[in-house]
GUMI-884773 format. One record per residue (C-alpha): residue number from 1; residue in one letter; x, y, z. Coordinates in Angstrom, 3 decimals, padded with zeros to 6 digits. Each point is the difference from the previous one (the first is absolute). Last residue first. Example, Ala and Ser with C-alpha at 12.3 -4.5 7.8 and 13.67 -1.06 7.14 Angstrom:
# residues 2
<torke: 2 bafi: S c1: 013.670 c2: -001.060 c3: 007.140> .
<torke: 1 bafi: A c1: -001.370 c2: -003.440 c3: 000.660> .
END
This chain:
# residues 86
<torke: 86 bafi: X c1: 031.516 c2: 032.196 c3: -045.865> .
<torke: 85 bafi: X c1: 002.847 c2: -001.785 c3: -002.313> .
<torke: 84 bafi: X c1: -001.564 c2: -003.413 c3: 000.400> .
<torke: 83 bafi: X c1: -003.662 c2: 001.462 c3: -000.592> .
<torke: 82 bafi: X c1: 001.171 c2: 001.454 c3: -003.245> .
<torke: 81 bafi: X c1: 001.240 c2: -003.319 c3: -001.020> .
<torke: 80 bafi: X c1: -003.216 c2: -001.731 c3: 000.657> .
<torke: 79 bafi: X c1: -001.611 c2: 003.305 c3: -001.656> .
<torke: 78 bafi: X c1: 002.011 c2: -000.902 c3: -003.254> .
<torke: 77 bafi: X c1: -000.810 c2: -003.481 c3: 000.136> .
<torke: 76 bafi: X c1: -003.800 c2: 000.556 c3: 000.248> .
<torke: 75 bafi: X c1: 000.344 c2: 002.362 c3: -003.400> .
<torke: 74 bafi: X c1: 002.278 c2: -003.016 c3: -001.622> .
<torke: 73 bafi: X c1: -002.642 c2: -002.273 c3: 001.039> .
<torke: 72 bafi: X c1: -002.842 c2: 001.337 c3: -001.920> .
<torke: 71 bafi: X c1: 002.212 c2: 000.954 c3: -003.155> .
<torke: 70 bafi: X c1: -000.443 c2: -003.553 c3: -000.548> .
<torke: 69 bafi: X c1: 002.413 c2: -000.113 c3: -003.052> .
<torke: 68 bafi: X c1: -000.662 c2: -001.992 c3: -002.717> .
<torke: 67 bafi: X c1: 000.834 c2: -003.538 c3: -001.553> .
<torke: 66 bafi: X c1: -001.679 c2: -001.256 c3: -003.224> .
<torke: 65 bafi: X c1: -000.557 c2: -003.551 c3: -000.729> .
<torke: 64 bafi: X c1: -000.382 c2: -000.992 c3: -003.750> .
<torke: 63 bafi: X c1: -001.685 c2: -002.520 c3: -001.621> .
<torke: 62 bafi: X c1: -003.200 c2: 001.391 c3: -000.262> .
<torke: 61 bafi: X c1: 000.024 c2: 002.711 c3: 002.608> .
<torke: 60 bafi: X c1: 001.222 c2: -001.023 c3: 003.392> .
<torke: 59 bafi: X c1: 000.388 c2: 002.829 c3: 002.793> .
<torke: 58 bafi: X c1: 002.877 c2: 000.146 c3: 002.315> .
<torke: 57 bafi: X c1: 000.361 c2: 002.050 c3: 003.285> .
<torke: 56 bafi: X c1: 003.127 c2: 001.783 c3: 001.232> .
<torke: 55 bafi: X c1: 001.051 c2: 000.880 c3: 003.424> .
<torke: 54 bafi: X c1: -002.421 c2: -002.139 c3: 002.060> .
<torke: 53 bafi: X c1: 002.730 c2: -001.617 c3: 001.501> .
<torke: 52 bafi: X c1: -000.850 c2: -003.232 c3: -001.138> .
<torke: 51 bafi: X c1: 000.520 c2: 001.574 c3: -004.005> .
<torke: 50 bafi: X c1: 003.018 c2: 001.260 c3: 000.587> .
<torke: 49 bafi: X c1: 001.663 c2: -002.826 c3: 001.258> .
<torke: 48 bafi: X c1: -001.611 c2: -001.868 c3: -003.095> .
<torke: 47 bafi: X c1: 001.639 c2: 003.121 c3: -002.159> .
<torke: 46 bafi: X c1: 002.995 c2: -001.160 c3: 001.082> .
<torke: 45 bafi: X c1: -000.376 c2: -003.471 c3: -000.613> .
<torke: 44 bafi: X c1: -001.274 c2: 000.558 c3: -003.445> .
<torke: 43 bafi: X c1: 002.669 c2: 002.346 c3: -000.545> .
<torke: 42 bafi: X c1: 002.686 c2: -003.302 c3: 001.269> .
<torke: 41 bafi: X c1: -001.779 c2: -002.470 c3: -002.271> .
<torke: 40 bafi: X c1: 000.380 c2: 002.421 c3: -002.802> .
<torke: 39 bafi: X c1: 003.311 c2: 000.101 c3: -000.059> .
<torke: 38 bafi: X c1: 001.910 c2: 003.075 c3: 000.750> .
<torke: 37 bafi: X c1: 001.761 c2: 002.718 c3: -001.621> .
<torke: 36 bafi: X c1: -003.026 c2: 002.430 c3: 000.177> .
<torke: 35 bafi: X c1: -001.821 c2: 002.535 c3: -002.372> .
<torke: 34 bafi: X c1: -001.745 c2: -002.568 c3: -002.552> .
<torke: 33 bafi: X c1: -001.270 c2: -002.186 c3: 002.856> .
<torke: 32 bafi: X c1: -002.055 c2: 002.472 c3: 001.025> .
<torke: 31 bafi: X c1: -002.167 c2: 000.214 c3: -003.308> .
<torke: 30 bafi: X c1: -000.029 c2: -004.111 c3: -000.250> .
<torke: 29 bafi: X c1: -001.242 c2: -000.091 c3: 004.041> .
<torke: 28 bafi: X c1: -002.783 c2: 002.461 c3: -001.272> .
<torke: 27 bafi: X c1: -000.663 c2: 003.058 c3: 000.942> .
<torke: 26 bafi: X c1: -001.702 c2: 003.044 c3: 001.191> .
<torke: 25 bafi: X c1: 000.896 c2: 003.427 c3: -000.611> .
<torke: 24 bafi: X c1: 002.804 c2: 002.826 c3: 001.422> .
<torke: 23 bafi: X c1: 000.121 c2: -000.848 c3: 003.527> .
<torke: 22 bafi: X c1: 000.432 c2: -003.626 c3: -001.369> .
<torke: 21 bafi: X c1: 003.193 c2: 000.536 c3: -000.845> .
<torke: 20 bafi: X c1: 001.194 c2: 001.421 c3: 003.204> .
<torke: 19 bafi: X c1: -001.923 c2: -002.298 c3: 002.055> .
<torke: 18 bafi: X c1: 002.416 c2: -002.979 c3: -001.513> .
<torke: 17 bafi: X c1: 002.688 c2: 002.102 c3: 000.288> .
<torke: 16 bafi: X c1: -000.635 c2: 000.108 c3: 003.946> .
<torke: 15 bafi: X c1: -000.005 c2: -004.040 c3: -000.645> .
<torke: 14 bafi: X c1: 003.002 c2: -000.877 c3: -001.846> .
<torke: 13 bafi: X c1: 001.869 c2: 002.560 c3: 002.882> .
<torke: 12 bafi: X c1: -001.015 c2: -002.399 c3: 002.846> .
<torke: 11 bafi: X c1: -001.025 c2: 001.932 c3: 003.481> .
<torke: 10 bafi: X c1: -003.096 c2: 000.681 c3: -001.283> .
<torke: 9 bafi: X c1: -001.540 c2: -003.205 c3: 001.046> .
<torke: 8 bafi: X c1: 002.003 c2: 000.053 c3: 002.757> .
<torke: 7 bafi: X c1: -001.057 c2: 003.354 c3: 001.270> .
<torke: 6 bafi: X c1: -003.257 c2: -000.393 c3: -000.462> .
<torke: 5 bafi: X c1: -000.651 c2: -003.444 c3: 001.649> .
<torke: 4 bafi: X c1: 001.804 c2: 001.694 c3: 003.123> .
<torke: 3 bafi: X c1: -002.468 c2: 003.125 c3: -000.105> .
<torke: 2 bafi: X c1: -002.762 c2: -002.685 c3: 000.224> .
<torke: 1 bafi: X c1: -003.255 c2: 001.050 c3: -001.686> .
END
């Protein structure tokens, strides 16, 4: 992963929240919309970003999508950052 592709993608506050919320379960674009001030467009966006970054993953179920984290990539961020620092 590329540290710069990291930082922008978490450089945007819509997006750390993003993670935030789904550190605690998976969901859908409905459920996230609920705790932002922004239309849905823009979340979708966001979580787009997300998603080619490797941050978050979506599964569809019916008619639902549900977004996740990759916990994956969060553990290879933290060494890439741990590497900067060494």
């Amino acid at each position: 992963m590329d540290i710069d592709i990291v930082f922008k993608t978490l450089a945007d506050k819509n997006r750390r929240r993003i993670i935030q919320l789904l550190k605690q379960k998976e969901m859908t674009v409905s459920e996230l919309l609920t705790h932002f001030e922004i239309t849905q467009a823009s979340l979708s966006h966001h979580l787009d970003v997300l998603k080619r970054s490797n941050f978050v993953t979506d599964q569809r179920r019916g008619q639902f999508i549900y977004y996740s984290l990759n916990h994956s990539v969060f553990e290879e961020t933290v060494n890439l950052i741990l590497n900067l620092l060494v």
